[in-house]
C-alpha positions in Angstrom: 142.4 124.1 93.6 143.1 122.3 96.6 139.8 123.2 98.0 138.1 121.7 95.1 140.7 118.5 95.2 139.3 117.5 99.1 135.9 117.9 97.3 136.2 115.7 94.8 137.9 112.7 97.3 134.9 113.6 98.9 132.5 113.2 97.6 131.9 109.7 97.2 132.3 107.1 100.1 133.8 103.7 100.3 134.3 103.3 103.7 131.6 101.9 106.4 129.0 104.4 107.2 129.1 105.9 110.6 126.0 106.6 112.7 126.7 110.3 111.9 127.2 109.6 108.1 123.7 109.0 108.4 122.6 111.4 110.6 124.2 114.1 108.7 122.3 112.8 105.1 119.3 113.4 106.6 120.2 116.7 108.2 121.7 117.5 104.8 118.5 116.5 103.5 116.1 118.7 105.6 114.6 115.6 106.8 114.9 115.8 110.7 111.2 116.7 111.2 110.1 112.7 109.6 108.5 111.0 112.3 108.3 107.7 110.8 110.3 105.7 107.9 109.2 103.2 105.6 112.6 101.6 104.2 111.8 99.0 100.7 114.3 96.1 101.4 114.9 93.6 98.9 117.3 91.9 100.8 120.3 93.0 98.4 123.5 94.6 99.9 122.4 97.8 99.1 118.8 98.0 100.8 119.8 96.1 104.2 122.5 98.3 104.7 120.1 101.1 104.3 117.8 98.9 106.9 120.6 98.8 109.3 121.6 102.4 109.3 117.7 103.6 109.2 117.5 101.0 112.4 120.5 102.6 113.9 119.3 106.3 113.3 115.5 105.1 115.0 117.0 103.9 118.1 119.1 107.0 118.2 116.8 109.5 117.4 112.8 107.8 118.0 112.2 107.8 114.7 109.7 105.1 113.6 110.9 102.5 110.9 109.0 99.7 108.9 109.7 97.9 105.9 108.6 96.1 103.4 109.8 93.8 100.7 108.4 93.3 97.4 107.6 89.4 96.1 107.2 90.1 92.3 106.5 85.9 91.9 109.4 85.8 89.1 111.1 83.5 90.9 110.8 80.4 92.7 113.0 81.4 95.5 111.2 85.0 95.6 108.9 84.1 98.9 111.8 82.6 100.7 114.0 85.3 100.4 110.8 87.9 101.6 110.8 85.8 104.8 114.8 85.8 105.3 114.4 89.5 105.4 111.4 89.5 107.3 113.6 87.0 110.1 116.3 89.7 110.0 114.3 92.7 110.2 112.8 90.9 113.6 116.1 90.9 114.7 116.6 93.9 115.3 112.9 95.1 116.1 112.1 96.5 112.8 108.0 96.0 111.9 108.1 94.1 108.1 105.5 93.6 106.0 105.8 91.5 102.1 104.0 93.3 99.4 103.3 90.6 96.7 103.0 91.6 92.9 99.5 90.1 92.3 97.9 89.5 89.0 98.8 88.9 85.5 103.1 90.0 84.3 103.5 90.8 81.3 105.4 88.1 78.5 108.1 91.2 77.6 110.1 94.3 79.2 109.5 92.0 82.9 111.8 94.1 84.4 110.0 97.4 84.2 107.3 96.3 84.6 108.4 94.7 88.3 110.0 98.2 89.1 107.0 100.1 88.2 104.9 97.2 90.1 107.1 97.9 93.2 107.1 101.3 93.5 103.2 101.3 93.1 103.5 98.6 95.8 105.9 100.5 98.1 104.3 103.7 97.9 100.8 102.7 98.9 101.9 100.5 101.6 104.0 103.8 102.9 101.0 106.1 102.8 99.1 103.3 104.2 101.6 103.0 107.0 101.5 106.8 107.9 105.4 106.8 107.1 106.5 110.5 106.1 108.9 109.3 103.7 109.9 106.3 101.6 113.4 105.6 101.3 114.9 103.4 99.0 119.0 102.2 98.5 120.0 103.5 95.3 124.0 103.8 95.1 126.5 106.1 93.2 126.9 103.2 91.1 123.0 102.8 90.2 123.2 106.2 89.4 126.1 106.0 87.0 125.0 102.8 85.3 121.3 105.2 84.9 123.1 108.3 83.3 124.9 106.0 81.0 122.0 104.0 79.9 119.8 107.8 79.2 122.9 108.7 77.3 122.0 105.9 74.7 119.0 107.2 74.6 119.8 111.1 73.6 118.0 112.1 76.9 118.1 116.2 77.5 119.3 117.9 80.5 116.3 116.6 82.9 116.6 113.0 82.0 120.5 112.9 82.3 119.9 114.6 85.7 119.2 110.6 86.3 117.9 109.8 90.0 117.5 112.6 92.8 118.2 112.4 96.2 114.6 113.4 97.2 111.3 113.6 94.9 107.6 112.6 95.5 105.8 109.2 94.1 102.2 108.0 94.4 100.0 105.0 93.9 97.3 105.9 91.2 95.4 108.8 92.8 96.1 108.2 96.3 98.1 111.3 98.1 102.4 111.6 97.1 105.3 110.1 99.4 108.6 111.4 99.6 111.1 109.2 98.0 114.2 109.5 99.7 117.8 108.0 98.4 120.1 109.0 101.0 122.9 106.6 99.7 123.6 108.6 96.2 127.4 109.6 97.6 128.3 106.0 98.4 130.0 103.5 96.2 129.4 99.8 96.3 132.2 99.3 98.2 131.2 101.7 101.0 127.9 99.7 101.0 129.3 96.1 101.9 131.8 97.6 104.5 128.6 99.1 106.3 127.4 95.4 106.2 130.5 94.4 107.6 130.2 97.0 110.1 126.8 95.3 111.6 128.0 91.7 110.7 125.2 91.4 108.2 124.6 88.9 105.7 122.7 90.0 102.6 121.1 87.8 99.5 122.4 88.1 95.7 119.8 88.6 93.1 120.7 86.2 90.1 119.1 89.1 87.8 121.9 91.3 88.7 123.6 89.0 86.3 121.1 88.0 83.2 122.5 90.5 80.7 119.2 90.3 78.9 118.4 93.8 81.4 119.6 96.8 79.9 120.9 97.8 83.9 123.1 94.7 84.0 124.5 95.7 80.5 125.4 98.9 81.5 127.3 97.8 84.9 129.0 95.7 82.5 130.2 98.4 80.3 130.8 101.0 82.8 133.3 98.5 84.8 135.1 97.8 81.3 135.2 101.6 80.6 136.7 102.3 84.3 139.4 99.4 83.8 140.0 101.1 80.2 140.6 105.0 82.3 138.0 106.2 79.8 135.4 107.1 82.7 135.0 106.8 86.6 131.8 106.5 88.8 133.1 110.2 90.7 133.1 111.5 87.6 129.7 110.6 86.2 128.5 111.7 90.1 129.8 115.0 88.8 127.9 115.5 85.9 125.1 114.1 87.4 124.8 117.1 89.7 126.0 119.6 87.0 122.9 118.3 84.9 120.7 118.5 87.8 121.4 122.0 88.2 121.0 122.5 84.7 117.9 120.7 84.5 116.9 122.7 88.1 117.1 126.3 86.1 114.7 124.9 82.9 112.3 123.9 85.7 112.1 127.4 87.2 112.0 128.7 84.0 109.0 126.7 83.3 107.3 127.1 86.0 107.6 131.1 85.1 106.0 130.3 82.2 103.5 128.1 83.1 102.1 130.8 85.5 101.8 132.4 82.6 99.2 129.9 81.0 96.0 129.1 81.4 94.7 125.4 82.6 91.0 125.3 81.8 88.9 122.6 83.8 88.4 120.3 80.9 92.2 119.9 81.1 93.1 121.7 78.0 96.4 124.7 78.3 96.3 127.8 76.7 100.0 129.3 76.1 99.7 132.9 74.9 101.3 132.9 71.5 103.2 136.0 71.9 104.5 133.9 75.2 105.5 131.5 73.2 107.1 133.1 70.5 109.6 134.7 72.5 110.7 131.8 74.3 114.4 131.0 73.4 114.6 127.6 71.5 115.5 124.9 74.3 112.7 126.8 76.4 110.1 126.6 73.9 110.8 122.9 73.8 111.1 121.9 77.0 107.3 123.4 77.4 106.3 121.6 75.0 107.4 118.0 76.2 105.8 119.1 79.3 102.6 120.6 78.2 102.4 117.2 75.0 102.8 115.0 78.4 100.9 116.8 80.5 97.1 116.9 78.5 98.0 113.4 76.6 97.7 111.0 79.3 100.8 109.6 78.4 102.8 107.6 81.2 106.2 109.2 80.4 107.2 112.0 78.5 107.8 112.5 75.0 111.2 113.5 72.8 111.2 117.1 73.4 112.3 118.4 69.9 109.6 116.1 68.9 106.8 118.1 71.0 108.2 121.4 69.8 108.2 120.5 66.0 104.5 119.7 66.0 103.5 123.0 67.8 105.4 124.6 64.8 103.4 122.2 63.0 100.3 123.6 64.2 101.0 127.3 63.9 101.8 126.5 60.5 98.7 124.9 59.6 96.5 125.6 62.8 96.8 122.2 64.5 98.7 119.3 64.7 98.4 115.6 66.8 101.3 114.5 68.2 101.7 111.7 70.8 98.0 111.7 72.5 98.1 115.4 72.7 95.9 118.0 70.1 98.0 121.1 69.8 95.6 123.9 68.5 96.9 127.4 67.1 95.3 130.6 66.9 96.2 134.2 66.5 96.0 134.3 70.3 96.9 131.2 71.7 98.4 127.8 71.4 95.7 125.7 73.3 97.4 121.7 74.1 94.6 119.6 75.0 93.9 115.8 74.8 93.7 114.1 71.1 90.1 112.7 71.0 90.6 109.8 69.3 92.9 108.8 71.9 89.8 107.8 73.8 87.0 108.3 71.7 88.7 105.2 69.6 89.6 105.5 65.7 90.4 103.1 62.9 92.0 100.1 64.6 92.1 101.7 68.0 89.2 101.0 70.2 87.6 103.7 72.0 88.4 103.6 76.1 86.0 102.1 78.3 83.8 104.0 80.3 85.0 103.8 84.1 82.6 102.8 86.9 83.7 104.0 90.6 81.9 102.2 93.5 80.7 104.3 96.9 83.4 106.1 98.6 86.2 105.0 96.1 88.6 107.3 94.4 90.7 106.3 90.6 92.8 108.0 88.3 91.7 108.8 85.1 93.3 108.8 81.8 96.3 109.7 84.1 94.9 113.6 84.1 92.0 113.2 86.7 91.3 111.8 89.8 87.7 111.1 90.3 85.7 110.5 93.8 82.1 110.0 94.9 80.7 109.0 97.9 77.9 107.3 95.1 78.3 105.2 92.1 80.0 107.2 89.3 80.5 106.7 85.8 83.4 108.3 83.6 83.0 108.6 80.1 85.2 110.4 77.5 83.3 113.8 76.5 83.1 115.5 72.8 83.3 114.4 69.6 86.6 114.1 67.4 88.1 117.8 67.0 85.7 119.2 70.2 87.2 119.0 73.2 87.3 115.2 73.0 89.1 113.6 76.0 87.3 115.5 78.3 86.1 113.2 81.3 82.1 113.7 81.8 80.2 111.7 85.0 77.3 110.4 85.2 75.1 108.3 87.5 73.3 105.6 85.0 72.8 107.6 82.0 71.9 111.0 84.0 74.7 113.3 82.8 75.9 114.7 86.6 79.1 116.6 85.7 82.2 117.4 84.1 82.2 118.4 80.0 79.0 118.2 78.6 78.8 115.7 75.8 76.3 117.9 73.6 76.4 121.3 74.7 80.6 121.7 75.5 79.4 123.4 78.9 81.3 122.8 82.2 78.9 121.8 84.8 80.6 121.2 88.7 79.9 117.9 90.1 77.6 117.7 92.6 78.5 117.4 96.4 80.0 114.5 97.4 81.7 113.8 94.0 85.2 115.3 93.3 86.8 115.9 90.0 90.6 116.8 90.2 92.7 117.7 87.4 96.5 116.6 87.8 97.2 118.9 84.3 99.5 121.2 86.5 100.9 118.8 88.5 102.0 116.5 85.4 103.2 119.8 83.8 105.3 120.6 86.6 106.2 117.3 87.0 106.0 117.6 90.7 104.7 113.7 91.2 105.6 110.2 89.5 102.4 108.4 89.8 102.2 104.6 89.1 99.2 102.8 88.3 98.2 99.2 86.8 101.2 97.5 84.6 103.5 101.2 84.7 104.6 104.6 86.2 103.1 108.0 85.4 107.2 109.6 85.2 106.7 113.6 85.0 109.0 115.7 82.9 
């Protein structure tokens, strides 16, 4: 008992963070071999203590650090504040560069959109930067106020797991980042003493209090249910980690039975179906949500008892649609592949465009390919409704070049210099979040 007591006094810090606090979270970590550090800074309390500690560590250790703050142009002080963290990154030697949300923001949900805009934004400029690792300032707090606000939302064991310390974003198809949150053990309070610690001012985001964002409603009721003694921040820490592990064993459970499948090139599944009639219930549905998100195209996943009621669905009556995904059952197998209409278009749904890629450029597909040619390619949803529609099929002009024949259903490679990778495992497995355009691709 007293063992477990230190622990739990432990385990979340509200004291100033020490050189070797930080040294320690990234031995902890297994990140000692990172060469280089790309730290997003938005100028909050949060991020430029992370700066200052990341600076500290460089000096220290020769670890190289950049940063870069995001200008999402929602407000009119947004480029000032950029350049006050761009003076006091300067300061103390740190390279910064301003990322600027370009283009058209959406007129609702502004606020996920700008997160899913910066992390697109932070991730390429990392890769772009040859940093190793992308580390970002979430707090035991952020993480308590995120586990409350997926509680609302009946999330399973996975999405109650909330953030992780380390995990692996990319930009549309270009190559994952490690995101790193080495501050997950640290409270608020431990955050602005660190400040104190380097005498460092820091800039407060009016958002923080518009309680039109579902985050700034959930701070709000999580302080009122800690005054009440109904719930504390350690606590909430705690099951965060319990879920994780729980969430941890349905992964490797998964990805037992997903060796067990087969992904075909079109980017269709096959499940066995004596595979999947064994599987015990909370199994069975957490392969669906995966394999439903995985061949859909969707950018997050769907409700898992959901996915698992329309594969019953499709035994029963030998298929089902559900969510952008065609589930398919036969005495053999229960094949999950793309819904055609989803692309091919159906009554008032338009059919996708076709996708031109220029010389040497690379795109992501319908979230479930990445395409690249060294020549002009076009990408055109193959098959017709109910046959293998969904299918990505290139061409050059109208000369059919590769991919799933539109008449025939036969695979044909692509010729050489043009590259056609499916990201069907890699969504089921949820191994990557990749954002693109106006959102993230989350995995399972």
């Amino acid at each position: 008992g007293t063992r477990f007591a230190r622990t739990r006094q432990a385990r979340l810090l509200t004291d100033a963070l020490t050189p070797e606090d930080f040294r320690d979270r990234i031995a902890r970590l297994g990140l000692t071999r990172l060469r280089r550090l790309a730290i997003g800074v938005s100028g909050g309390a949060d991020s430029l203590a992370l700066l200052r500690l990341a600076a500290e560590y460089g000096a220290a250790t020769g670890v190289e650090i950049v940063a870069f703050t995001v200008d999402h142009g929602l407000r009119p002080d947004a480029a000032e504040e950029a350049r006050q963290v761009a003076g006091w990154c300067a300061a103390i030697d740190v390279p910064h560069r301003t990322l600027v949300w370009a283009g058209p923001h959406p007129e609702t949900g502004v606020q996920a959109a700008a997160r899913e805009a910066r992390y697109a934004l932070l991730a390429d400029a990392a890769v772009a930067a040859g940093a190793d690792a992308l580390f970002v300032a979430h707090t035991a707090d952020d993480m308590a106020e995120t586990l409350l606000a997926r509680l609302g939302r009946g999330s399973g064991p996975d999405g109650l797991a909330a953030m992780r310390a380390v995990g692996r974003i990319a930009a549309g198809p270009d190559e994952p980042v490690l995101l790193v949150r080495p501050l997950l053990d640290v409270r608020r309070a431990g955050v602005l003493a660190t400040l104190q610690r380097f005498r460092q001012k820091h800039l407060d985001d009016p958002s923080n209090e518009d309680s039109r964002f579902e985050r700034v409603r959930a701070r709000a009721t999580l302080a009122q249910l800690e005054a009440a003694n109904l719930v504390s921040i350690d606590a909430l820490a705690r099951s965060a980690e319990r879920l994780r592990a729980a969430a941890d064993g349905e992964t490797a459970r998964a990805r037992r039975t997903l060796a067990a499948c087969a992904f075909m090139r079109w980017g269709g599944v096959r499940v066995p179906h004596a595979l999947w009639a064994r599987l015990p219930r909370a199994d069975a549905e957490a392969l669906a949500r995966r394999l439903v998100f995985a061949v859909s195209g969707a950018r997050s996943p769907v409700n898992r008892e959901d996915a698992a009621a329309a594969v019953e669905r499709a035994i029963a009556g030998t298929r089902a649609t559900f969510a952008g995904a065609l589930i398919i059952a036969t005495g053999e197998d229960v094949t999950f592949e793309r819904e055609p209409a989803g692309l091919l278009g159906r009554a008032g749904e338009a059919a996708a465009p076709p996708l031109t890629l220029g010389v040497s450029k690379k795109a992501l597909w319908d979230q479930r390919f990445i395409v690249s040619a060294d020549a002009e390619v076009t990408i055109r949803a193959s098959g017709r409704t109910g046959d293998l529609g969904g299918a990505p099929s290139l061409f050059t002009g109208e000369r059919f070049i590769g991919g799933l024949h539109l008449e025939t259903g036969e695979w044909r490679a692509p010729p050489t210099g043009v590259r056609l990778h499916s990201l069907i495992r890699e969504r089921a497995l949820g191994d990557v979040v990749r954002f693109q355009g106006a959102g993230p691709v989350a995995g399972p």
